[in-house]
N, C-alpha and C positions, 0 to 999 in steps of 0.2 A: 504493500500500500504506500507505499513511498519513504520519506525520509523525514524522519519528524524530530526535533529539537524544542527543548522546553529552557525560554529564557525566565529565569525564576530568582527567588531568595529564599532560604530555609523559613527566616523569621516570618514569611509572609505566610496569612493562614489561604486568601486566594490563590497562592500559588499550588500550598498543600493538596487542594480541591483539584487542581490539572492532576500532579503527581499520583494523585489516589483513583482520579478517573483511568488514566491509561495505564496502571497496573492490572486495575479489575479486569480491564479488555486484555492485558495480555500482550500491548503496543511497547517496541523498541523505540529506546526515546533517548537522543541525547543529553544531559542535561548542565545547562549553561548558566552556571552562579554569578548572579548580576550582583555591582558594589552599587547598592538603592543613593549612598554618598557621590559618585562617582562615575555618573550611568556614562554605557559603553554606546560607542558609534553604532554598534550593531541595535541594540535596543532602543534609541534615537531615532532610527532609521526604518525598523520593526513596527513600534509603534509612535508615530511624531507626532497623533493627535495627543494621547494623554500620557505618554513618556515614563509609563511605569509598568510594573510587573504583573499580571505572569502575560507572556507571549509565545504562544506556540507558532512555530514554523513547522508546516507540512510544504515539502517538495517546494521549501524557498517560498510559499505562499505563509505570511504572517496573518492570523488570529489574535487580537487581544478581548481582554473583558473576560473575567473567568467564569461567569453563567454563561457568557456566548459561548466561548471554548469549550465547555462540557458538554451543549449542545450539539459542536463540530465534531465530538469526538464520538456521540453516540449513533449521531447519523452516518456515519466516517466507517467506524467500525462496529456491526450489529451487532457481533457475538456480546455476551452478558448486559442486555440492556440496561440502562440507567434510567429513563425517562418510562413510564408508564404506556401500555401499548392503549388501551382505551382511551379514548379522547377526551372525555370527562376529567378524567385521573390525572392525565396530562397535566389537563390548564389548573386543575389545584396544585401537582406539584409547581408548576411556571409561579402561580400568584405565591405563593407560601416560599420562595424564593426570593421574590421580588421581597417581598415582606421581612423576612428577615435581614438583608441586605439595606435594604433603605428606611427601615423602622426600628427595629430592634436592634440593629447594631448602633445605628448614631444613637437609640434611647442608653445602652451600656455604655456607650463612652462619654456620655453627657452624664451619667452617673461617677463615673470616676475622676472624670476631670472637674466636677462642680465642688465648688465648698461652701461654707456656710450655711447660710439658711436654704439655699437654693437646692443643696444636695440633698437633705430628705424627698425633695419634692420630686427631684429627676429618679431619686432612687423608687420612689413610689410610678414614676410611670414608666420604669424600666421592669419591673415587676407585674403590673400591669400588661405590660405586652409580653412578657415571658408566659402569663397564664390563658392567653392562645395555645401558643406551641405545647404548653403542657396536655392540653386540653386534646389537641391532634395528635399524641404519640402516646396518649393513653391506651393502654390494652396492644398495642401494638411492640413488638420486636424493637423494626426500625423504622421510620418513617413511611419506607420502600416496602413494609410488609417482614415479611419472611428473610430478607435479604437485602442487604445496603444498596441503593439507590439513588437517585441524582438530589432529590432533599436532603437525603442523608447527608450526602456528599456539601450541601452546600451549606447545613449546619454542624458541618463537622467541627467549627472553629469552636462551638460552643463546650465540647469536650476536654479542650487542653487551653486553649488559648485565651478560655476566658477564665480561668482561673488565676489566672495572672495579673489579668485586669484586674479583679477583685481585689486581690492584694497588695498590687501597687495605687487602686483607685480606693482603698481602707474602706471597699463596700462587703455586704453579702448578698446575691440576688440568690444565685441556683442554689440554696442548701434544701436536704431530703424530705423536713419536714414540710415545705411547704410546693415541692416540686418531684413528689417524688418518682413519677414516671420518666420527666425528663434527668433525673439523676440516673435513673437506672441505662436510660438508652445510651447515654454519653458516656457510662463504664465499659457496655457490651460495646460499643462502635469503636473505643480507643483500643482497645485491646486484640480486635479483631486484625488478621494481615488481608488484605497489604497493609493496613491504616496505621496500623504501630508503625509498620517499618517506614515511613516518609515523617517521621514527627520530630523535629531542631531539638536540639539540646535546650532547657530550661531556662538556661540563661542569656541564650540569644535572644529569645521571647520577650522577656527582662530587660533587657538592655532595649529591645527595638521599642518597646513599650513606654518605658521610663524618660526617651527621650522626647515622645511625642507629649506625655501628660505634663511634665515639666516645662515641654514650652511653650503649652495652653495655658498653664495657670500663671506663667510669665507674664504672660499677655494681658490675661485679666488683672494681674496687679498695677499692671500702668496705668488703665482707664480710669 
């Protein structure tokens, strides 16, 4: 199927969601460690609208956007589907993507970078939209049913990656008592291969994390 190369960075959980799709399939894949400080001519070039990671190159043809990408990879290559064959099923998983992507993720990081008064209140509505997702993985495995799937996939960061946030954002959203199906999915999904094996060292996480929250609330201290 041709020649595929994945321009990526460990710390990044988007990028993790490529690496974890084309394991599932079973796809040989280059993979090309981008300095996110330092971006390469190749990934300038890859992608020059939004100049960041992850970018897949199939046959020298550049993909970026990592829900587009997962898309490219399932239509790309059928065997183990990702995506739901029923049309219905589909566009829930599409919306419950988009969802967490543009809702729940900025509600978690608007929690950890908030302080003061303000942060009870982001944490109350990052919580709040956590009890969607708890709501849809109830009684279920994974997302995907029976078997990890392209939601799975795109809420994978929620398994490692936000536990980090937590702790350098001095919050609590996901703990058992009040979440405990999606606790339980994000122990079975981290642990599961390929997913274990594509996951950074703890402290790359750390460090990639602590630079961005640090220089949010920089900022707010100037205003």
């Amino acid at each position: 199927m041709g020649e595929v190369k994945l321009i990526a960075s460990p710390q990044s959980f988007p990028c993790a969601r490529i690496e974890w799709a084309l394991r599932i399939k079973g796809v040989e894949y280059e993979y090309i460690q981008e300095d996110l400080l330092n971006k390469s001519p190749l990934l300038l070039q890859s992608n020059p609208v939004h100049k960041k990671v992850p970018v897949l190159l199939h046959d020298g043809k550049s993909i970026a956007e990592s829900l587009v990408i997962l898309e490219y990879i399932d239509e790309t290559w059928k065997n183990n589907p990702l995506l739901p064959q029923d049309p219905y099923e589909r566009s829930l998983a599409r919306f419950w993507a988009k969802f967490i992507d543009e809702k729940y993720l900025v509600g978690v990081w608007e929690a950890c970078v908030a302080q003061g008064e303000e942060k009870a209140k982001a944490i109350d509505a990052a919580k709040e939209l956590l009890s969607f997702l708890e709501k849809e993985i109830e009684g279920k495995k994974y997302f995907g049913g029976e078997k990890i799937g392209y939601l799975d996939i795109v809420a994978g960061w929620i398994s490692y990656w936000l536990n980090v946030l937590e702790e350098l954002g001095e919050v609590e959203l996901v703990n058992v008592e009040s979440f405990p199906s999606l606790n339980e999915w994000g122990h079975n999904f981290i642990k599961t291969s390929p997913i274990k094996d594509c996951v950074p060292p703890r402290e790359l996480v750390v460090e990639y994390f602590s630079f961005g929250i640090n220089y949010v609330r920089s900022l707010a201290c100037k205003e």
